[in-house]
N, C-alpha and C positions, 0 to 999 in steps of 0.2 A: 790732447791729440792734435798734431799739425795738419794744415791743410794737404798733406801729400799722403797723408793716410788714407784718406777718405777718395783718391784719383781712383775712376776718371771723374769724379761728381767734383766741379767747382764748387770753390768755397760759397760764391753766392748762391748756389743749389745748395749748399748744406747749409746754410743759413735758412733759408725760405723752407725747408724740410721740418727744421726747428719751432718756425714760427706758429707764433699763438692761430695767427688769422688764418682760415681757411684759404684766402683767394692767393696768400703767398705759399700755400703748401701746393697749393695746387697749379701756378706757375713753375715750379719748381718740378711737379710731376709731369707736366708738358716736354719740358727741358731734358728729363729722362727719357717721356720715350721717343723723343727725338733720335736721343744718343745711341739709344739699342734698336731701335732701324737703322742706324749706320751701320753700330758692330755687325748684324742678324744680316747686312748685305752685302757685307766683305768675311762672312763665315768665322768674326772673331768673337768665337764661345767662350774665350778666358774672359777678357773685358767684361760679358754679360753675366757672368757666375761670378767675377770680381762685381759687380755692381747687386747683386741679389744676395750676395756675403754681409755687403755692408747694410742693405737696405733691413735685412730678414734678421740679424745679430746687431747691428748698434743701434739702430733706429726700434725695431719694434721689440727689443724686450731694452730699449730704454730704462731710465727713470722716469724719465719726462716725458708725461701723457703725449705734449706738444709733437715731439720726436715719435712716440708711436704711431701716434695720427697722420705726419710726415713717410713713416716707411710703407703704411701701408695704403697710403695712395699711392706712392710709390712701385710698389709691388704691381698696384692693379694697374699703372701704367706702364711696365713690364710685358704682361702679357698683352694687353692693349698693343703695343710696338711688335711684341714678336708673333701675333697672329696665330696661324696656323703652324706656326715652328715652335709652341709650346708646349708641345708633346715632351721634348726629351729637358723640363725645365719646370715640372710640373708639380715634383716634390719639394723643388725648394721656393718656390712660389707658394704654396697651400700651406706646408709646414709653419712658417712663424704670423702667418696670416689666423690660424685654428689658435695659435697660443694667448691671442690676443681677445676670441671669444667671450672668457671669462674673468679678462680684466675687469680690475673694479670701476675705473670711468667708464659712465656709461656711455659717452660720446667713441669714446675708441672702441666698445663693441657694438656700437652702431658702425662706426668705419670698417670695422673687420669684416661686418655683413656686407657692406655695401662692396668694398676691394674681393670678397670672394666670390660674388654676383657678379662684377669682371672677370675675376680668372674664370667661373665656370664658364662665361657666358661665349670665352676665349675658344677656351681649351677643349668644352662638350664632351667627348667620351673620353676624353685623353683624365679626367678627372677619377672615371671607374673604377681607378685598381685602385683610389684613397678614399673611395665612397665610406666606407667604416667609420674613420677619425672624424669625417666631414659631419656625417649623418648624427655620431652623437656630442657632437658640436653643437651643431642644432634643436637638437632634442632638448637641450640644457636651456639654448638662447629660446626656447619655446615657450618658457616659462618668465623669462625676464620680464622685469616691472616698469621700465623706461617702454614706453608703446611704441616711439618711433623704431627704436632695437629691433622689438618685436615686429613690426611692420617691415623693415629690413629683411627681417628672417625668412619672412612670407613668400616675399618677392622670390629670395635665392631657394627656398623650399620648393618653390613653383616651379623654378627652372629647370631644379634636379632633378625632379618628378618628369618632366617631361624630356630630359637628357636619359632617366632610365628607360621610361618608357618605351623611346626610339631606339634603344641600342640591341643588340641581338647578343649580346657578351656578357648582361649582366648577372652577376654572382651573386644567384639568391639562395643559396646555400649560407653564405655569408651573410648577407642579409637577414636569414633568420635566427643566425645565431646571436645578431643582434636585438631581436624582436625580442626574443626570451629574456634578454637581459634585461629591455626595458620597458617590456608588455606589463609588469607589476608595480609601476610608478602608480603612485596614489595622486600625483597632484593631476590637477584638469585639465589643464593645458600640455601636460604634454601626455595625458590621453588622448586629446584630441590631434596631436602631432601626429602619435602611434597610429590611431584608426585613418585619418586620410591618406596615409602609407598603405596601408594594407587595403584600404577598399579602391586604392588608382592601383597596387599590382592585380589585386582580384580581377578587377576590369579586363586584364591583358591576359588573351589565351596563351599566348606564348610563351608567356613565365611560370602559367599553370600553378597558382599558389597554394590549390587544393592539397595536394601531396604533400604539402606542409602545417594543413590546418590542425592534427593531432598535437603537434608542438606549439600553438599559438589559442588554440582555441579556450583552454581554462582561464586562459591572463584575458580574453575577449568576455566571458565571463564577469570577471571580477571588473572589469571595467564597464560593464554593462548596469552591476550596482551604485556607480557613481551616482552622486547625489543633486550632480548638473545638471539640470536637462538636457540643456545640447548634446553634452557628453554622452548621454544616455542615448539619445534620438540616435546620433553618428552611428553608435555600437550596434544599437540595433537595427538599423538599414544595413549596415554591413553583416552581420550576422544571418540577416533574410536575403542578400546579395548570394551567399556564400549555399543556403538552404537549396537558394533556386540552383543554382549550379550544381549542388549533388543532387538533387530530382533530376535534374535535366540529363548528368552522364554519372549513374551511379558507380559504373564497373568501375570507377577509377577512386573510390573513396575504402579507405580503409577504416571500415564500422565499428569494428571491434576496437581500434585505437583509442576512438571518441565516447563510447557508450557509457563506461565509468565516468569520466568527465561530464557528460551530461547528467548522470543519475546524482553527482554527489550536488549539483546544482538547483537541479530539480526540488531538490530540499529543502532549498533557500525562501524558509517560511515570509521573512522579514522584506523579502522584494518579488511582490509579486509577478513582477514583469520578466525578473531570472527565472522563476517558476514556469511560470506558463511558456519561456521563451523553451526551457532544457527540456520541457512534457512536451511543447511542438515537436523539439527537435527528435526526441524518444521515440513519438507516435510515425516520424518520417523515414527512422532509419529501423523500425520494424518492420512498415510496410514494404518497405525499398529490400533490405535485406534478409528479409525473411529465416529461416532455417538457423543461420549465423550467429544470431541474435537470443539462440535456443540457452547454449552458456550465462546469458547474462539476466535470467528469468529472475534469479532471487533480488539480484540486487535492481533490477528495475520495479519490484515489489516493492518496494522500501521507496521507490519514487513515486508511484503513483497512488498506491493502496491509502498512504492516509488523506492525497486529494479526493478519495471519493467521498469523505465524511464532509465536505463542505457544504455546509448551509447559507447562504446569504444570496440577496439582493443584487450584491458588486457584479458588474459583469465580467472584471475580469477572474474572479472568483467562479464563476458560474464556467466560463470559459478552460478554466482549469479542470475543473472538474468534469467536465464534459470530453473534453482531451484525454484526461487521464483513463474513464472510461473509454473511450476509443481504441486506446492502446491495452487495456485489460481482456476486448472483446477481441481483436485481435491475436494477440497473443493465445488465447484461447484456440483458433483456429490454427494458429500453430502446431500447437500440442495434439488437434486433431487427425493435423496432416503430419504427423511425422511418421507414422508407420505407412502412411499410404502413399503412392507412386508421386515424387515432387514433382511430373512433368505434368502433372493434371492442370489443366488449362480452364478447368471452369473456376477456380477461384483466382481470380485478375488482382482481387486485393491484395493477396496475399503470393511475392512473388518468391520464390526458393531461389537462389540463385550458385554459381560455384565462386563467388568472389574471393572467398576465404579458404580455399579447399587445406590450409595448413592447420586451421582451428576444426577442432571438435564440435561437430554440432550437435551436440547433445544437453539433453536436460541435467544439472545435476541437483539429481532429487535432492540429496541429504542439504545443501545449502538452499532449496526450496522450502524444504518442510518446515528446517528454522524458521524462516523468515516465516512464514504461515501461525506456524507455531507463535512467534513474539507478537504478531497481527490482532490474534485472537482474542488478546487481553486489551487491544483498544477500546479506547473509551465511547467510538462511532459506530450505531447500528449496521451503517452500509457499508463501511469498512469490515467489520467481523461479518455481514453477508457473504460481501463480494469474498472474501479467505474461505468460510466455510463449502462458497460456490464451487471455489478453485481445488480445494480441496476434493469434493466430489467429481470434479470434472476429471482429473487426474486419476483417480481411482477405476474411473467406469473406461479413460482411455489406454491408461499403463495399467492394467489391475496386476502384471504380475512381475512388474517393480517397486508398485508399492506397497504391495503387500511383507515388504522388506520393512517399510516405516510403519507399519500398526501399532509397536509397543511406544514407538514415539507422540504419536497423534493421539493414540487412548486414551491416555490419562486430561489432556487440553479437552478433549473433545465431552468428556465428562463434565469437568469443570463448566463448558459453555453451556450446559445442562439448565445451570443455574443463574442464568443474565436473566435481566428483568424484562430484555425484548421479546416478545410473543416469535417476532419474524427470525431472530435469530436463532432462538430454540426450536423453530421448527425448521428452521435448513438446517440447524444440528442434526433434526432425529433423522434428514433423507442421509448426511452423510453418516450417521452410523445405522441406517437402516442398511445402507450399501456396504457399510464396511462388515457386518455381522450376518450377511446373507452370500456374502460373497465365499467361494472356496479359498479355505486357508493352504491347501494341501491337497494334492493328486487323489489319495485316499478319500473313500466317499464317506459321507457322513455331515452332522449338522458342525460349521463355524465354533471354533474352538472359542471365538468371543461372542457368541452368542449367549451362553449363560454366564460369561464372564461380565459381558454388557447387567443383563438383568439382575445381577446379585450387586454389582456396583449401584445400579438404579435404587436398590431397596435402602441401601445403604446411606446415598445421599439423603433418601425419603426419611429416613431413621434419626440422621443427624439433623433434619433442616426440618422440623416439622410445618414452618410456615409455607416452603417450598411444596410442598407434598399438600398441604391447604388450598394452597393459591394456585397451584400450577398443574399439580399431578395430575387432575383429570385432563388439561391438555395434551400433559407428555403420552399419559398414556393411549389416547383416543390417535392421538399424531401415529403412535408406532402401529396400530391397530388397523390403520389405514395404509400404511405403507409395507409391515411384512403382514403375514399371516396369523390373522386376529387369535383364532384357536388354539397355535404355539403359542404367542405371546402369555394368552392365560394360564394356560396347561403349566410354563415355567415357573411362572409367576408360583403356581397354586403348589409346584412340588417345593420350591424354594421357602416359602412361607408355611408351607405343612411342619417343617423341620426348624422353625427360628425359635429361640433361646427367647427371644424377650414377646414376652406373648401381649403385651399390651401394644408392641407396637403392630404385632400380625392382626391382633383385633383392629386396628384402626386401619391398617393397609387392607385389610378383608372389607370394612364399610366402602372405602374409599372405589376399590373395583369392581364392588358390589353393584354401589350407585352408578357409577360406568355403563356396568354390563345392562343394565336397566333403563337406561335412559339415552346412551350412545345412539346416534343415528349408524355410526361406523361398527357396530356389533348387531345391527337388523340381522342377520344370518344366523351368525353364531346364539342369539336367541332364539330363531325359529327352528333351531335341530333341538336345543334344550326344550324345546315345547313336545318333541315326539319323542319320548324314549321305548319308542318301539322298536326304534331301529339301534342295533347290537353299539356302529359307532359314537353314537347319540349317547346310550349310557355311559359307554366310557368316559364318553368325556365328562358326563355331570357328576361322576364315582369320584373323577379324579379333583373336581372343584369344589365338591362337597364335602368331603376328606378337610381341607381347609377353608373352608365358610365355615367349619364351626367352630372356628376360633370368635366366629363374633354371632349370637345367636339368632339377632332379629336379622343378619344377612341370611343365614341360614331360612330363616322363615322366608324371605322372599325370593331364594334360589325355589323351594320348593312348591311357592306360588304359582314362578315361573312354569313350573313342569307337569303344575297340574293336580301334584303328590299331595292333597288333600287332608286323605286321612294320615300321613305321618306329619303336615302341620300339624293338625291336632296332637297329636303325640309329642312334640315338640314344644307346644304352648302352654301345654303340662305340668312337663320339666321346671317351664320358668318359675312357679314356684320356688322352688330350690333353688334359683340363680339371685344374685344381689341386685334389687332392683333400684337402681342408682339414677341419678339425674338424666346421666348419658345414654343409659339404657332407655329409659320413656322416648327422651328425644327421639332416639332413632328407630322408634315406636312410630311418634311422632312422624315422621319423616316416610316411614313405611304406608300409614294412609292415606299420605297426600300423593304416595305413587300409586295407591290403588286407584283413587279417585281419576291420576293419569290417563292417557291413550294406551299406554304400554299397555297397562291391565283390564284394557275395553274387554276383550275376550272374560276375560274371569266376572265381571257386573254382569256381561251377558247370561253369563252362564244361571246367574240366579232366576232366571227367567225358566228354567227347563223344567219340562216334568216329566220324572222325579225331580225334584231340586237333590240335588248333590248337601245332604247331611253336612258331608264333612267339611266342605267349602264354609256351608252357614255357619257349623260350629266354630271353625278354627278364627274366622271373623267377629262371632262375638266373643273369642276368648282375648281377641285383640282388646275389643272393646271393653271387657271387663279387668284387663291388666292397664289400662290409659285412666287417670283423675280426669276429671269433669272439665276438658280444657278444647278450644275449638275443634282439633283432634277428633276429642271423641264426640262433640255433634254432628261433624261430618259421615263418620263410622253410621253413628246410633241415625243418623235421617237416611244414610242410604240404605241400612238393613231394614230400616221400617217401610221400606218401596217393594219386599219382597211379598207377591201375593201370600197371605196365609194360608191358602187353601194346599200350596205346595208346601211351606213348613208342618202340615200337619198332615203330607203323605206317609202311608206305610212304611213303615221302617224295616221292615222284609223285603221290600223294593228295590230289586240288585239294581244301581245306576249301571248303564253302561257307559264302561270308560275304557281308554286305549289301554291295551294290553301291554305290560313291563315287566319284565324279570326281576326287578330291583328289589336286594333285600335289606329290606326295611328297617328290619329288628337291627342288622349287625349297623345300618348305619348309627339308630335311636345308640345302641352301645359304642360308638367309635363318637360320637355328640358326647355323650356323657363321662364318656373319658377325657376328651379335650378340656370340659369345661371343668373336671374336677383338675384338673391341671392350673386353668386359671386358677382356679380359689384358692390353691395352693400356694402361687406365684404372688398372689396379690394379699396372701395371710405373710407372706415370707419380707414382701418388702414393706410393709408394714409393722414388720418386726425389726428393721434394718431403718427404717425412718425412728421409729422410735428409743432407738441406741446409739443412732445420731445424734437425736433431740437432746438425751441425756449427758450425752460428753461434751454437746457445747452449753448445755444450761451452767449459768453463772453457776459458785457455791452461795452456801447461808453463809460464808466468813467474808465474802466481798461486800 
């Protein structure tokens, strides 16, 4: 190219433009903006857009590094010259200045930073409408490995930030369209670019970046788990920047945008400072938005429900948890206040507000019960508590929306029956105490799941003998306590009157038996069975008697209980004729060690009377005489030997008197003897069925 190509730039300017050395690149860029204060003072804008042609096209997309180092000091001695007149000169000054960014010497995108730290420093807002190109310029050189580059970048970062800062024009619309783009960069440095962007707009009311945090706040998230510290510390001061300003002016935050976003974070086992940071932010925008927040009940379950199983030492684990409760306790208060007047002013915690008046503020059960529902199978105590809680709470507060979900929860809430927690099973039985006492239906009468409940019960007790061992007398003293002890029996005893497999009614008969006998929570319901003078009284011991005699020594001690002396004896009779088996002594066994009880103080006293009650003394030593010589019966044989003689050898014409009862006797001794020839039956049958087993699987004599 001849030197008249390159006019008005003398050839020794384009020489020194070329040159390796700095100090002739930069004579050379003297020389320039000489030139262009001349053109810029006789208004010749050809000259200067000829000289920004050649500088911005042959010089900086050169070949030679030399030459691009040359155009763009150049360039920045351009605007340097024209001052305040570089407004209408501003795109072609910035344009091959950004081209040179991501050149490969790293010397010419140190120049690039340092000539664009000119031009802005020139131009200040005249730069705004190119902040875009400039910005992810930057964002790139934010990362480079040459430090002085990067220290270059810092400076014109610094400057721009404060060029937006001060402008009242800037386009943060644009602005965040670019955040989104580059809020998901994984590398450090230019996290760190991103968050000192966003925490100097935050700063500035003017720009108001709130109204934009729904589009920036999951990439603030994921940048939160970096694994820099710095990086981390930055993210979360601006995250708690960002916190204080929606406390401070809530109406202007749109809750619902962000609540998803923080629940799916809040999850984020593996850091726990996302955790605790997304359960801060959960517990702020429940209490701030109150009512709003009703929709997003299930899925903020799933955020906090499994922090409350946390055990440890950590505090910020402990801290979590404690959050997490906070927002569960709340939320509770929610669900209480939704039916009731939202302008009530004594709950300050909990504030209703209309910020959302386009969302539904309502609960939506069916995606609540799920999540409750899948809860329930966790593997943490306080976790399947706090579900079981909510569950109940829900019930006692919506009872006649959730009575919609009973065939949903039933079947879970059986299941929970059987955890090996004491505290779980027993907030199981309040929330099916509540759900099976509660009206199913306008129409009067008892809970269609109330004996749906109890025949489920038997049935678990049927299938899980161990459970029915180890637990049963809990479950059932629990429900005993909580509904109406003498329904509970009464069902029990029609449901078992009528069961098919009588060895398990026998063993369910001992198991209630012992209950009713020992239960502190059946005090009552024993002391009506003690008078059956009164009309209700028999009924109900007709209707438990009926089934006690599936098992015979319960039977003996229902009738202990009542007093019915002479039909024990009638009773201990029989036993003869019953199969006197291991199991049966035991709970022989097991019947003196309740005599010897408080329960049965009243009945030892009674041998003190005169007359002595015959039939009391008899039915006792027929105890005695059906027990082998085992501590059992020394106990029996030394307490009946404490009875003065002189009453065992009263007149036996001697009518005792005893409370008066209707009870007939005989037909029960015959509704006794028909049950039990039932057993013998049951138990000759399946010993014909064991034995025809035995035979199809014995080997043959040809193997």
């Amino acid at each position: 190219m001849s030197d008249k190509d390159y006019a008005p730039l003398s050839a020794a300017c384009v020489r020194a433009l070329n040159d390796k050395f700095y100090e002739k690149r930069k004579t050379a860029a003297l020389e320039i903006e000489k030139m262009v204060k001349e053109f810029a003072a006789v208004n010749n804008t050809g000259q200067i857009k000829r000289i920004l042609k050649i500088l911005g096209h042959d010089f900086a997309l050169s070949q030679n590094p030399h030459a691009r180092k040359g155009g763009l000091i150049g360039l920045a001695a351009i605007a340097l010259a024209l001052g305040k007149e570089t407004d209408g000169y501003t795109e072609d000054l910035i344009k091959p200045i950004l081209g040179c960014f991501s050149d490969q010497d790293l010397r010419v995108r140190y120049y690039a930073c340092e000539s664009m730290y000119n031009v802005v420093k020139v131009a200040r807002s005249a730069v705004l409408p190119h902040f875009s190109p400039i910005f992810n310029a930057l964002s790139k050189v934010a990362t480079d490995s040459d430090q002085n580059t990067k220290s270059a970048s810092e400076l014109l970062d610094r400057l721009l930030k404060d060029i937006v800062t001060e402008s009242t024009s800037f386009d943060l619309d644009a602005f965040v369209s670019l955040l989104r783009e580059r809020i998901y960069t994984r590398s450090p440095f230019s996290r760190q670019f991103i968050i000192s962007w966003i925490s100097v707009l935050n700063s500035e009311p003017q720009l108001d970046l709130i109204n934009y945090l729904p589009e920036i706040l999951d990439g603030l998230f994921r940048i939160l788990e970096d694994t820099n510290l710095e990086v981390k510390k930055m993210c979360e001061t601006t995250l708690g920047e960002f916190l204080r300003n929606i406390k401070s002016e809530p109406s202007r935050v749109n809750f619902g945008a962000m609540i998803n976003i923080l629940i799916n974070h809040a999850q984020e086992k593996s850091d726990e400072l996302v955790q605790f940071t997304a359960i801060t932010w959960i517990k702020e925008f429940v209490q701030l938005s109150g009512r709003p927040m009703l929709p997003y009940i299930s899925g903020i379950f799933t955020a906090i429900l499994p922090c409350l199983a946390y055990e440890t030492d950590a505090r910020r684990m402990t801290d979590i948890k404690e959050t997490a409760s906070a927002v569960n306790f709340t939320l509770m208060k929610l669900i209480s206040l939704q039916n009731s007047d939202a302008t009530n002013e004594d709950h300050a915690e909990v504030r209703p507000n209309d910020f959302e008046d386009g969302i539904p503020q309502e609960i939506d059960l069916q995606s609540v019960v799920d999540v409750l529902i899948q809860y329930l199978l966790h593997n943490s105590i306080q976790t399947k508590v706090a579900v079981l809680q909510w569950i109940h709470h829900l019930y006692t507060k919506l009872p006649s929306k959730m009575v919609n979900y009973i065939d949903l929860l039933f079947p879970a809430l059986q299941k929970t029956l059987s955890d090996e927690a004491d505290q779980v099973v027993q907030q199981c039985l309040i929330v099916i105490a509540e759900v099976i006492s509660a009206p199913t239906s306008p129409s009067p009468g008892k809970n269609i799941y109330y004996n749906k409940f109890i025949v489920s019960l038997l049935l678990l007790f049927s299938n899980d003998k161990r459970l029915l061992d180890e637990r049963g007398s809990f479950i059932i003293r629990q429900l005993c306590l909580l509904l109406n002890a003498e329904d509970i029996y009464i069902t029990l005893a029609m449901i078992l009157l009528n069961e098919t497999n009588l060895k398990f009614a026998s063993l369910m008969v001992d198991h209630l038996n012992m209950i009713l006998l020992t239960s502190s929570e059946l005090f009552e319901l024993r002391n009506r069975l003690k008078d059956l003078s009164n009309e209700k009284n028999r009924e109900l011991f007709l209707r438990i008697y009926e089934t006690w005699c599936h098992n015979p020594v319960a039977t003996v001690a229902l009738c202990l209980l009542t007093q019915s002396y002479s039909h024990v004896c009638d009773l201990i009779k029989l036993f003869g004729s019953i199969e006197v088996t291991v199991d049966f002594l035991m709970e022989i066994d097991k019947l003196v060690q309740l005599i010897e009880s408080p329960i049965f103080a009243y009945l030892r006293l009674e041998l003190l009377e005169v007359p002595c009650d015959k039939h009391l003394v008899r039915a006792l030593y027929g105890l005695l005489m059906l027990l082998p010589q085992t501590e059992a019966f020394v106990i029996l044989k030394t307490r009946l030997s404490c009875i003065p003689s002189l009453h065992l050898q009263f007149d036996d014409k001697v009518v005792v008197r005893k409370k008066s009862s209707d009870v007939d006797f005989q037909k029960l001794l015959a509704h006794f003897k028909e049950v039990q020839e039932k057993h013998k039956h049951y138990k000759k049958e399946n010993r014909t069925k064991e034995i025809l087993l035995f035979d199809r699987e014995a080997p043959s004599d040809d193997t």
